[in-house]
Phi, psi and omega in degrees: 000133179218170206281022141260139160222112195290161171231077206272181158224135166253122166239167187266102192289300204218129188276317202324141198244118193268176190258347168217100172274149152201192172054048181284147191207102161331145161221141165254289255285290159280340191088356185263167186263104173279153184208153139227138184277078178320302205299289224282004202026059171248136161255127171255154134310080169232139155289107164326137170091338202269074185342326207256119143261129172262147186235138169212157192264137211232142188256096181164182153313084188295143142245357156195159196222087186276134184269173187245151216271340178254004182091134199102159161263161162254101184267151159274073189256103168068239195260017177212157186265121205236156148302048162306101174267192203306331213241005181094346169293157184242091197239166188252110192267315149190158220205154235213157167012055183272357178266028199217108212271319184274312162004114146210188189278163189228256184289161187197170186176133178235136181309150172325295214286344167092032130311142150245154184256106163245120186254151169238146167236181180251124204287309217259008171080020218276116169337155176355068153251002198252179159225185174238132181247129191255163196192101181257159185312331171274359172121324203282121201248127160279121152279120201270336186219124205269169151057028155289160178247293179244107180283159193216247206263153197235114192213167216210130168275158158023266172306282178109039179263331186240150181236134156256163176194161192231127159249071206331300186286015179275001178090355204217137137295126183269169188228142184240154149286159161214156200261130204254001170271292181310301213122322206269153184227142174192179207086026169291127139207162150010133177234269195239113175288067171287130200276136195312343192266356175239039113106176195289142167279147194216248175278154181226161199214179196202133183263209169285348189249051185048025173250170178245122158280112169245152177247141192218107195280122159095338240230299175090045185156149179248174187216134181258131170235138150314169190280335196279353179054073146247161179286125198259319170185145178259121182214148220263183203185148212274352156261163194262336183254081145311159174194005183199101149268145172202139187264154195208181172107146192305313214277340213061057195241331180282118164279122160292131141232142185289152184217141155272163152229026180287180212008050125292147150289184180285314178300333193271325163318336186285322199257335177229097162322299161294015164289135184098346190271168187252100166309131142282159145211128165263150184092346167296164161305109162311173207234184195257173172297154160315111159269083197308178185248155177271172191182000000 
């Protein structure tokens, strides 16, 4: 029992099974739902309601696909960060760690102010070998946080006074101040502590009443925490890799979540039909606006 209790519903949005879902994201822009299959390098389209998804293909590994506040995406392809406007052209905004091979960018995410936050990891789990990178409008890219393994996940409370981020093996969410003129952040410490049996932490969303939705890989469930960083409800999910929630739907009342079936075994495949599929949970607290990238 824990002292919220949604009286939420889980449904299946799209069975189609991607093998690593991840980056869900709203465009208020179009209505569509962004997802991506890192491995398969696809970024999906999808409309609520809608039978028909579009997909188009990147050549790498995608792990996010952010809209622009002027039309177009910012894709996360392998070690570089690309432009995609509307018609399909491509230009390369900057590009990271190409001397470290197994690396690529991973979770991505832009601040109220229309910065974007692009983190890299390490595919093979090699301790501070990835960072977190800022990509301000005018192009000029910082690298901000140094000695990460898996940058995950990224987020901004209320005010856009706190910055949270996840560097999935250390277990924990962090907490930053962050300055919403500047970009800057400082002050890391200790947010929220996850115990390793209840599995990695990975993307996380913040809602309209300031709490944080973590997805938990391996885990089989997502966990909502207060600003107060208590555990607020736990809710359990028919897959073991959850693995990016973002809330979407014209009002922002449906949480979407991404599922992988990487690291699943044969055996475990035989048996969760719905690995790889793309969740609803319904009945939750709605969620905040898209914060699109400047440009």
């Amino acid at each position: 029992m824990y002292p919220q209790e949604f009286r939420h519903s889980l449904s299946i949005a799209r069975r189609d099974p991607d093998h690593l879902g991840e980056g869900t994201t709203w465009d208020p822009r179009s209505g569509h739902l962004i997802t991506v299959d890192i491995t398969a390098g696809l970024v999906h389209l999808w409309r609520p309601g809608s039978s028909e998804r579009e997909t188009f293909s990147t050549d790498g590994e995608v792990s996010a696909a952010v809209p622009c506040r002027d039309g177009g995406f910012v894709l996360a392809v392998e070690h570089r960060l690309l432009l995609r406007s509307e018609d399909g052209a491509q230009t390369v905004l900057a590009e990271v760690e190409t001397h470290i091979e197994e690396n690529r960018f991973n979770d991505c995410r832009c601040d109220p102010q229309g910065r974007l936050w692009a983190g890299t990891m390490s595919r093979q789990r090699r301790a501070g070998e990835a960072a977190l990178y800022r990509l301000d409008p005018d192009g000029e890219l910082t690298k901000v946080i140094d000695g990460t393994t898996i940058s995950n996940g990224l987020a901004w409370n209320a005010s856009g006074q706190l910055m949270y981020f996840i560097d999935s093996t250390t277990q924990r969410i962090d907490v930053f101040d962050f300055d919403p003129l500047s970009g800057e952040i400082e002050e890391r410490r200790p947010f929220i502590e996850v115990a390793e049996a209840d599995g990695l932490p990975d993307g996380m969303t913040v809602d309209a009443e300031g709490c944080i939705w973590v997805a938990l890989f391996g885990g089989g469930a997502i966990h909502r925490y207060t600003p107060d960083a208590e555990l607020d409800t736990v809710i359990s999910l028919p897959v073991t890799n959850p693995t990016c929630p973002g809330f979407g739907g014209a009002d922002l009342d449906v949480l979407y979540l991404t599922s992988a079936r990487h690291r699943l075994s044969p055996e475990q495949l035989a048996v969760e039909s719905l690995a790889g599929s793309l969740l609803a949970i319904e009945g939750v607290t709605p969620g905040r606006p898209t914060n699109l990238f400047v440009r």
